[in-house]
C-alpha positions as CSV (number, residue, x, y, z in Angstrom):
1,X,-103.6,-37.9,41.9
2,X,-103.8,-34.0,42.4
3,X,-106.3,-32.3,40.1
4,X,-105.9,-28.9,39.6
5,X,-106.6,-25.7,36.6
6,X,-104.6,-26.1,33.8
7,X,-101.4,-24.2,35.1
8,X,-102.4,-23.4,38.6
9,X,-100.2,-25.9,40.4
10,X,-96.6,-27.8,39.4
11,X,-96.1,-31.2,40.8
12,X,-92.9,-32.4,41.3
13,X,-91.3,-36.1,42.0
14,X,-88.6,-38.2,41.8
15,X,-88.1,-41.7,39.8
16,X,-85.4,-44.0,38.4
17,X,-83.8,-43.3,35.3
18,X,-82.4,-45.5,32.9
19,X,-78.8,-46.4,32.9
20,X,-76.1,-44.1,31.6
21,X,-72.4,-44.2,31.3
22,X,-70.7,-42.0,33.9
23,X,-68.3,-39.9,32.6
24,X,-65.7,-40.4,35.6
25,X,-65.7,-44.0,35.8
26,X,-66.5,-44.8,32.2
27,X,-68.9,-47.4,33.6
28,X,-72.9,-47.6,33.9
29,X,-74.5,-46.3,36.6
30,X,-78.4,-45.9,37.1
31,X,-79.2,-42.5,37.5
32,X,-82.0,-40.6,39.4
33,X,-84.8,-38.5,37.4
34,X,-86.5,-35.3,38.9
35,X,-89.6,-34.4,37.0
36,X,-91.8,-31.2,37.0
37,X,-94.8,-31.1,35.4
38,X,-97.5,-28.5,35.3
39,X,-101.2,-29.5,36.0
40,X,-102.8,-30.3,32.4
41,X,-99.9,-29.0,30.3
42,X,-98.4,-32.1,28.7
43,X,-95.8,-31.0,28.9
44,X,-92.9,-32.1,31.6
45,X,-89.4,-30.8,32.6
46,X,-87.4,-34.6,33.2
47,X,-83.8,-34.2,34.6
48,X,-81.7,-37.0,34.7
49,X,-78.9,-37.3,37.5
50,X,-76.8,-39.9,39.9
51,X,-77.7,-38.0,43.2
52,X,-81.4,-36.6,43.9
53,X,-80.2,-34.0,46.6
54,X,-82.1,-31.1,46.5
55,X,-79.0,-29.0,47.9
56,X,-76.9,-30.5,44.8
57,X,-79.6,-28.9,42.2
58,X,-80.1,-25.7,44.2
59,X,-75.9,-25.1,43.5
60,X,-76.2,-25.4,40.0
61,X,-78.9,-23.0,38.9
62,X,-77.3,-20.2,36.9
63,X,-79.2,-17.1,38.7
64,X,-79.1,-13.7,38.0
65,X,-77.7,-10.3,39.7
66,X,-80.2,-7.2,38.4
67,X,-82.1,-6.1,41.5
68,X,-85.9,-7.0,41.4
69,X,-88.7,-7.3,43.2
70,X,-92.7,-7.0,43.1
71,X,-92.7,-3.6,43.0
72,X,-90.3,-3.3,40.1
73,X,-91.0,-6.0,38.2
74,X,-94.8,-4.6,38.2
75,X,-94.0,-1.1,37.9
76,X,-92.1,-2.2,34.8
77,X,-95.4,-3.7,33.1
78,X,-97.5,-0.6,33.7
79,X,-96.2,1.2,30.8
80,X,-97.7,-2.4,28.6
81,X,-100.6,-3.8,30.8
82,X,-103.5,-1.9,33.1
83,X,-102.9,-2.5,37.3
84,X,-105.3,-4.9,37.2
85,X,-102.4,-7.4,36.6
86,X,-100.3,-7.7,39.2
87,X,-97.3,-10.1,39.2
88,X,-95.6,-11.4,42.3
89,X,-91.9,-11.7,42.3
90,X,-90.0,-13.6,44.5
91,X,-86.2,-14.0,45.1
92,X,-85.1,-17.6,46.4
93,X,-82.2,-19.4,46.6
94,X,-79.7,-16.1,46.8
95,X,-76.2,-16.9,46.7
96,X,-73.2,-15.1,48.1
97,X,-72.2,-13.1,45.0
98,X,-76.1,-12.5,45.2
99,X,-77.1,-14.4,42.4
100,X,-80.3,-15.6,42.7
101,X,-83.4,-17.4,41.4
102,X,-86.4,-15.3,40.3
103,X,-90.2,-16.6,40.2
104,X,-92.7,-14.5,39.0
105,X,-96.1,-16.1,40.3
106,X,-98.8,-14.8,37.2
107,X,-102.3,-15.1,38.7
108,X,-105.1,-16.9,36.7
109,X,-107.7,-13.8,34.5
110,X,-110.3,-16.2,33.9
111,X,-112.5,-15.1,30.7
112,X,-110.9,-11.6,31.0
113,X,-108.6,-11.0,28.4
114,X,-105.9,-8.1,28.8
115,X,-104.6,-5.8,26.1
116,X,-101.0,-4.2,25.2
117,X,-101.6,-0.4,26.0
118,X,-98.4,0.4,24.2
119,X,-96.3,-0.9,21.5
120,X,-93.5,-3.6,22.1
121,X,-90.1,-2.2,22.0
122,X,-89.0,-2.6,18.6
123,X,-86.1,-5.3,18.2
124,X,-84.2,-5.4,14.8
125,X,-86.8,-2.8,13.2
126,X,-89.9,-4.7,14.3
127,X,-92.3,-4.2,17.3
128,X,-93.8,-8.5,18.8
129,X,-96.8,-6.6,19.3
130,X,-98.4,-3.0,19.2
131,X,-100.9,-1.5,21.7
132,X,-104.8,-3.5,21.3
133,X,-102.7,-6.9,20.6
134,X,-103.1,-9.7,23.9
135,X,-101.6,-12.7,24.7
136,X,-102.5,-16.0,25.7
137,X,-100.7,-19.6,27.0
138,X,-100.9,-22.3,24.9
139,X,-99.7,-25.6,26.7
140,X,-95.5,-24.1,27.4
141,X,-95.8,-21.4,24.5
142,X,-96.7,-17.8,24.7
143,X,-99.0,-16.5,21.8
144,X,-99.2,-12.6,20.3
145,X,-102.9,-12.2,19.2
146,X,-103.6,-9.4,17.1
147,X,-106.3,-7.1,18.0
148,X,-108.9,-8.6,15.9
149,X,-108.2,-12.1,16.9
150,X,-108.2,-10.9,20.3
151,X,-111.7,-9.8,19.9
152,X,-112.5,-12.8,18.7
153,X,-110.9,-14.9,21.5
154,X,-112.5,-12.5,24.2
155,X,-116.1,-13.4,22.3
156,X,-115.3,-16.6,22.7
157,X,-114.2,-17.2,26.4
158,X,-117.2,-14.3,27.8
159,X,-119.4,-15.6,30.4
160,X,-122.7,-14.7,30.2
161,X,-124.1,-12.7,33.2
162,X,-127.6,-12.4,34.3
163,X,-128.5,-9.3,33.9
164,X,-125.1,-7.6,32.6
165,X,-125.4,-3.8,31.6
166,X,-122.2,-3.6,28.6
167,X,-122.1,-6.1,26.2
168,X,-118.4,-4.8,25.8
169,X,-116.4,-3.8,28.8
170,X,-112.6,-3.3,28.2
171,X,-109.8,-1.2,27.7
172,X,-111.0,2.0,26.0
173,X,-114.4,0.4,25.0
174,X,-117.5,-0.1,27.4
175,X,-121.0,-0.4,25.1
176,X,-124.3,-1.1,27.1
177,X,-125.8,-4.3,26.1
178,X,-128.8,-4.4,23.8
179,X,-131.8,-4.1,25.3
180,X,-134.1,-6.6,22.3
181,X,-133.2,-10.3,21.3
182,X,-132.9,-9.3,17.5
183,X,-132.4,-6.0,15.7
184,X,-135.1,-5.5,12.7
185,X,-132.9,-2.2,11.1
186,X,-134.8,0.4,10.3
187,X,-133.7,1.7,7.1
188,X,-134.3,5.8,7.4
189,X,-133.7,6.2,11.3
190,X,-130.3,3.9,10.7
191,X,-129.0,5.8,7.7
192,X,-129.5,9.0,9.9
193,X,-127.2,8.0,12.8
194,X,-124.3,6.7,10.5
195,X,-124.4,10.0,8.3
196,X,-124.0,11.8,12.0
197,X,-121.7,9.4,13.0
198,X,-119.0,9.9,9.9
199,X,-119.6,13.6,9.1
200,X,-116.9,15.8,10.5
201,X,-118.9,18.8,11.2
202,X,-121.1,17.3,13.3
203,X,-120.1,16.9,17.1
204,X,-123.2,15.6,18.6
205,X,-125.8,12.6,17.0
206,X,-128.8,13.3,19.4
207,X,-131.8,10.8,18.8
208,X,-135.2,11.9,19.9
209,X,-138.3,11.2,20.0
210,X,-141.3,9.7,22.1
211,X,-140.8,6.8,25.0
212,X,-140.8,3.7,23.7
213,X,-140.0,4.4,20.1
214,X,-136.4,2.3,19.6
215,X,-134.1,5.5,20.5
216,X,-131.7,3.0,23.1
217,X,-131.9,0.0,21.0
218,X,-130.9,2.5,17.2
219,X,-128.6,4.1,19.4
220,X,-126.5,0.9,21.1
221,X,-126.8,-0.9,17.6
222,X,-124.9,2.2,16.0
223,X,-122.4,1.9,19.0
224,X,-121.8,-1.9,18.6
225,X,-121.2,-1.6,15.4
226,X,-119.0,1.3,15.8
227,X,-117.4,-0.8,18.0
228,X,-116.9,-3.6,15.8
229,X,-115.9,-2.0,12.8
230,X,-113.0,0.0,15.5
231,X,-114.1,3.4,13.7
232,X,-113.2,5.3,17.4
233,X,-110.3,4.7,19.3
234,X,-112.4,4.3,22.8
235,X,-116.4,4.5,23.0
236,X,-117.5,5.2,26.7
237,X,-121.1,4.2,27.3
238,X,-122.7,5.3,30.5
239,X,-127.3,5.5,31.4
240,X,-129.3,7.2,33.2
241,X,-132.1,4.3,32.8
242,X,-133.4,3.7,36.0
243,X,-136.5,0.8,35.2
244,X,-137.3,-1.3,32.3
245,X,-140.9,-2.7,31.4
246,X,-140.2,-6.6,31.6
247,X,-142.7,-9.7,31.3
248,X,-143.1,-9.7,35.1
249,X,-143.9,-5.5,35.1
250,X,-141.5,-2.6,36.3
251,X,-137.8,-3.8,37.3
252,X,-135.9,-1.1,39.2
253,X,-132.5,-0.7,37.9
254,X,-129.0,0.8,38.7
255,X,-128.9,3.9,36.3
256,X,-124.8,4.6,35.9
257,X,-125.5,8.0,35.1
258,X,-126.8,10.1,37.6
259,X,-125.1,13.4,38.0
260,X,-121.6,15.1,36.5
261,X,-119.1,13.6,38.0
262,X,-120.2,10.2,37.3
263,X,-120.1,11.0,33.9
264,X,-116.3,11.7,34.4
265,X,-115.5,9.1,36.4
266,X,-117.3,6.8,33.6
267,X,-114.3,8.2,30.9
268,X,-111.9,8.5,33.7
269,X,-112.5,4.3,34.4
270,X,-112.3,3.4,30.2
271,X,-109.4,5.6,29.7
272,X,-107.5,3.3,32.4
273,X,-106.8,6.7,34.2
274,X,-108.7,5.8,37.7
275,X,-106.2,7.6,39.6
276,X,-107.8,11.3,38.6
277,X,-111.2,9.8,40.1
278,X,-109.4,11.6,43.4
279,X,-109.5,15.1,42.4
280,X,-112.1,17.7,42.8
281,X,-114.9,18.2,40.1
282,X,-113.3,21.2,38.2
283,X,-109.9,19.4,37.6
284,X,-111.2,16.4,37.2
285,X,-112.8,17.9,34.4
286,X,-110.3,19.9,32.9
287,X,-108.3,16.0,33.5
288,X,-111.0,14.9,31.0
289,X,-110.6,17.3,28.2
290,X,-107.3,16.8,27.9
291,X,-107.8,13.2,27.6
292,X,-110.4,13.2,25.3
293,X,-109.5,16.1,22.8
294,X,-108.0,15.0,19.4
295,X,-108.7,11.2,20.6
296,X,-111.2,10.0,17.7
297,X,-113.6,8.5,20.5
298,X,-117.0,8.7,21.4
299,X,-119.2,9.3,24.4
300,X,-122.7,7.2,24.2
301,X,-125.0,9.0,26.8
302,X,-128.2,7.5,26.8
303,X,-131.8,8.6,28.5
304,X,-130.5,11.9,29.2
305,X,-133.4,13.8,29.8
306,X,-133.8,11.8,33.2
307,X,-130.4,13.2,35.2
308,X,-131.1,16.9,36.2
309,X,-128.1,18.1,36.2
310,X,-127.2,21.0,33.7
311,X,-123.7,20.6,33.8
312,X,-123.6,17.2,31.7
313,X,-125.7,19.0,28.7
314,X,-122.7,21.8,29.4
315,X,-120.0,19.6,28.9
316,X,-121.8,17.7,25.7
317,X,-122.0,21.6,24.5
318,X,-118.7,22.3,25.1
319,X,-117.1,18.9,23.8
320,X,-113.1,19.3,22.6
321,X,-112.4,19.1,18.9
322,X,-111.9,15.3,17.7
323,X,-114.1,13.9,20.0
324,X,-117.9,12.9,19.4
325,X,-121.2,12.0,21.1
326,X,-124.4,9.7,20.7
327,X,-127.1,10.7,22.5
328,X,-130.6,9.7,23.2
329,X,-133.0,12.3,24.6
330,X,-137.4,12.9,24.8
331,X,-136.8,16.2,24.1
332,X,-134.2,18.2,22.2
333,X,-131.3,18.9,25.6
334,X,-127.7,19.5,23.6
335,X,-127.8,22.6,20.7
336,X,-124.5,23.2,19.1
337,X,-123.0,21.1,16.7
338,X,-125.9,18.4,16.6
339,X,-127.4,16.0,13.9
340,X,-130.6,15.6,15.3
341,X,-132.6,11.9,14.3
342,X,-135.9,12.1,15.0
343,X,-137.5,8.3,15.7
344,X,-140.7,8.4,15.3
345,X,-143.3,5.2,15.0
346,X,-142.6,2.3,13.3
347,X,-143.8,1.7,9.8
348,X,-146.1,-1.2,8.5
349,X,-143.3,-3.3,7.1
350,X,-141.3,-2.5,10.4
351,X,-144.1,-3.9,12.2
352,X,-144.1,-7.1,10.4
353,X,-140.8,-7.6,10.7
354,X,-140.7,-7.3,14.3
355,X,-143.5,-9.7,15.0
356,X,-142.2,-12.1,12.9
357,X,-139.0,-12.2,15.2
358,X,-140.6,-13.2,18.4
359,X,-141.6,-16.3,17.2
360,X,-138.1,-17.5,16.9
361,X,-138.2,-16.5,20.9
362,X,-139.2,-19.1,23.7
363,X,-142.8,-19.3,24.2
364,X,-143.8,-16.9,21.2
365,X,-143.6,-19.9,18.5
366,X,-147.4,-19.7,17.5
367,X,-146.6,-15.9,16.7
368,X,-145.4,-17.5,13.3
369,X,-149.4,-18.5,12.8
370,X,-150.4,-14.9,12.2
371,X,-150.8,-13.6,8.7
372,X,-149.1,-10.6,7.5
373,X,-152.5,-8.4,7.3
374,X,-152.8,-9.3,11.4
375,X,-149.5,-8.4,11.9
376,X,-150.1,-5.0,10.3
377,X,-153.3,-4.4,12.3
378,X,-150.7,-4.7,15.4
379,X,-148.8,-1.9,14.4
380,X,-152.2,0.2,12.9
381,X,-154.1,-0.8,16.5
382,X,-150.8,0.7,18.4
383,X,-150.2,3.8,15.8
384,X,-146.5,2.3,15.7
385,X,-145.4,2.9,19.5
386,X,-144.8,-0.4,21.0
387,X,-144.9,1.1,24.6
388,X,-148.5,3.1,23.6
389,X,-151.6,2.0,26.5
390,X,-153.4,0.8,23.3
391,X,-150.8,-2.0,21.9
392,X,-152.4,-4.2,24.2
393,X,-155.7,-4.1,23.0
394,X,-155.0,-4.1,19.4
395,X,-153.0,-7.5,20.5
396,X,-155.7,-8.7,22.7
397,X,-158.1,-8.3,19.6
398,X,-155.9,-9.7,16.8
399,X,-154.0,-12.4,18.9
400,X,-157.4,-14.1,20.9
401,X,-159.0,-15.3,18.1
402,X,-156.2,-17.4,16.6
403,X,-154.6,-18.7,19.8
404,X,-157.6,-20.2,21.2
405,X,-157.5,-23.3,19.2
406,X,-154.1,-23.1,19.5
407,X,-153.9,-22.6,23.4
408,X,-155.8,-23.7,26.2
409,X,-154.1,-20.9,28.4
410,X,-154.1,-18.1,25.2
411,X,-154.9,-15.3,28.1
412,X,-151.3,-16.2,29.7
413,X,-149.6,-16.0,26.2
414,X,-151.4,-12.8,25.2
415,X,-150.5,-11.1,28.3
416,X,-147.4,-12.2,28.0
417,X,-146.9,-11.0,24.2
418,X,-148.6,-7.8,25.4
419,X,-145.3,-7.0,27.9
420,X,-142.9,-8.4,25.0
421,X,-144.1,-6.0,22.7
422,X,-144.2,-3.1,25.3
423,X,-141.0,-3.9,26.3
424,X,-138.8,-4.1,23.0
425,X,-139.1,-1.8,20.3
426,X,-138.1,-1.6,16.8
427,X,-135.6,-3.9,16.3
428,X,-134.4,-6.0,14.3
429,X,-132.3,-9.4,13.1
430,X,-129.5,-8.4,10.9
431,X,-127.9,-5.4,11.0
């Protein structure tokens, strides 16, 4: 028995067949039968003949004539699927009169699923499927899925990755991923972003405010949900984050943001336009524009006070009609057009929330011991910054005391609930 992926391989043999009457001789013969199946489709091709010759079947393929070939056939699908499909054609069996027989060998995605970049010809007044749409194989059938059961599908087949930086990454839509385990919403802060978000006049939402105060995690939440809700044709999401505070201390990381043109090339790389990646700065930018004006999309730039390079703060003041931004900043860097959101600390009841949270998070299950009134001395002891120097103290005081009986290693727990807290900010489980 070969095993293979479901799809990846045909197999192909030859049996006996049951008797059948031939239609020369009028008298019963027993016949030959060729099967092909493919690996885990149950589903088989069975062919039933006298003679098994392999040079007998190869004469009595139809074929076809039209010239084709790799090239063709893929340049063909461009104008419907990105490049990062590509279909090998082969011609076999080619007759005199140059009839042929065409294979088209389709690699295996894995859990990436492709999307239509343009509509479907439309056949009797109706297009099989419109640009956003996918398909997938089920067993021998094709299936159109529509773009929100396509999101759907891709939810269900993504991998997660260690350490992944989008929590979306596909045509026209890359989103960072979250950077907290649950979002406590913060009612005033959250209503300011989606007023900047759906009024006209306003080309820039800039968040600011102190480290540590929840401007990343407001600012990805609005973008996810912008995201889900498909309220901008593309959403391009690019950081200039270069460490995060984890459990362990300070983790270097890969900021994708760190001067002009890598802001470009970010849109340039969503847009499914890599091939202006090539040109020099100036018409690469003037590439951009054009792309972007009149779209109905938005640029997510986050920690930009960290990349010293004016020309990005330029470009965000200089931003095409029809297009938008979401920024998060320290300190006040784009003027013209902006609805700023100021995120300041968290409030007592945001607090509460948030503690409550991490004891549905592994190791953090005694958190559910503390009483409300401790859980507001948290936020009171750290004036309502989670990164502020004194939120461990104010946790050391109010958490010792109650995990002791609890804990015969509480100084562990309490240093580790001191990095949790530093680390994730005001957040919070349902949107």
């Amino acid at each position: 028995m070969i095993i293979t992926a479901p799809g990846e391989e045909c197999q192909v043999d030859y049996g006996t067949g049951p008797m059948v009457r031939d239609p020369q001789t009028g008298k019963y013969r027993r016949t030959r039968l060729f099967v092909l199946t493919l690996g885990c489709s149950r589903k088989a091709v069975r062919l039933l003949s006298f003679r098994s010759s392999s040079h007998i079947g190869a004469e009595r393929f139809c074929g076809t004539s039209p010239r084709l070939d790799s090239k063709l056939f893929n340049d063909q699908m461009r104008k419907y699927l990105s490049d990062r499909i590509w279909v090998e054609f082969y011609r076999l069996a080619i007759r005199p009169d140059q009839r042929y027989l065409g294979i088209a060998l389709i690699p295996p995605r894995g859990p990436v699923l492709e999307r239509f970049r343009a509509d479907a010809p439309r056949i009797n007044g109706a297009s099989r499927f419109t640009a956003g749409d996918s398909a997938i194989r089920e067993n021998d059938s094709s299936r159109i899925l529509k773009r929100s059961d396509a999101d759907a599908y891709a939810r269900t087949i993504a991998v997660p990755t260690l350490g992944n930086a989008n929590a979306v990454d596909e045509a026209f839509y890359r989103v960072l991923s979250p950077d907290y385990p649950s979002f406590v919403r913060r009612e005033v802060p959250c209503e300011e972003v989606e007023t900047g978000l759906n009024d006209r006049r306003t080309a820039i939402t800039s968040l600011v405010g102190v480290g540590g105060t929840g401007k990343t995690a407001l600012a990805t939440w609005a973008a996810l949900k912008a995201y889900d809700s498909k309220q901008f044709s593309f959403i391009v999401s690019i950081t200039a984050k270069d460490r995060e505070l984890t459990s362990t201390g300070i983790q270097a990381l890969e900021p994708s943001l760190t001067s002009f043109e890598a802001l470009l090339n970010n849109v340039l790389d969503v847009l499914n336009f890599p091939e202006y990646k090539a040109k020099d700065v100036k018409e690469k930018e003037a590439s951009v524009r054009g792309l972007i004006a009149d779209s109905g999309g938005l640029l997510f730039v986050d920690n930009l006070e960290t990349v010293d390079d004016a020309r990005i703060i330029q470009f965000l003041d200089s931003l095409p009609f029809g297009v938008r931004a979401l920024t998060t900043s320290r300190r006040t860097s784009v003027r013209v057009s902006v609805h700023p959101v100021t995120v300041g600390a968290l409030t007592p009841t945001e607090v509460v929330k948030f503690v409550q949270t991490l004891a549905h998070s592994p190791g953090f299950k005694y958190v559910a011991d503390l009483a409300e009134s401790e859980r507001e001395r948290i936020g009171v002891s750290c004036d309502g910054l989670p990164l502020s120097r004194s939120g461990g103290h104010c946790l050391d005081a109010v958490l010792r005391p109650r995990l002791s009986p609890l804990q015969t290693r509480s100084q562990a727990r309490i240093g580790t609930v001191k990095s949790y807290w530093s680390f994730a900010s005001g957040v919070s489980s349902t949107p």
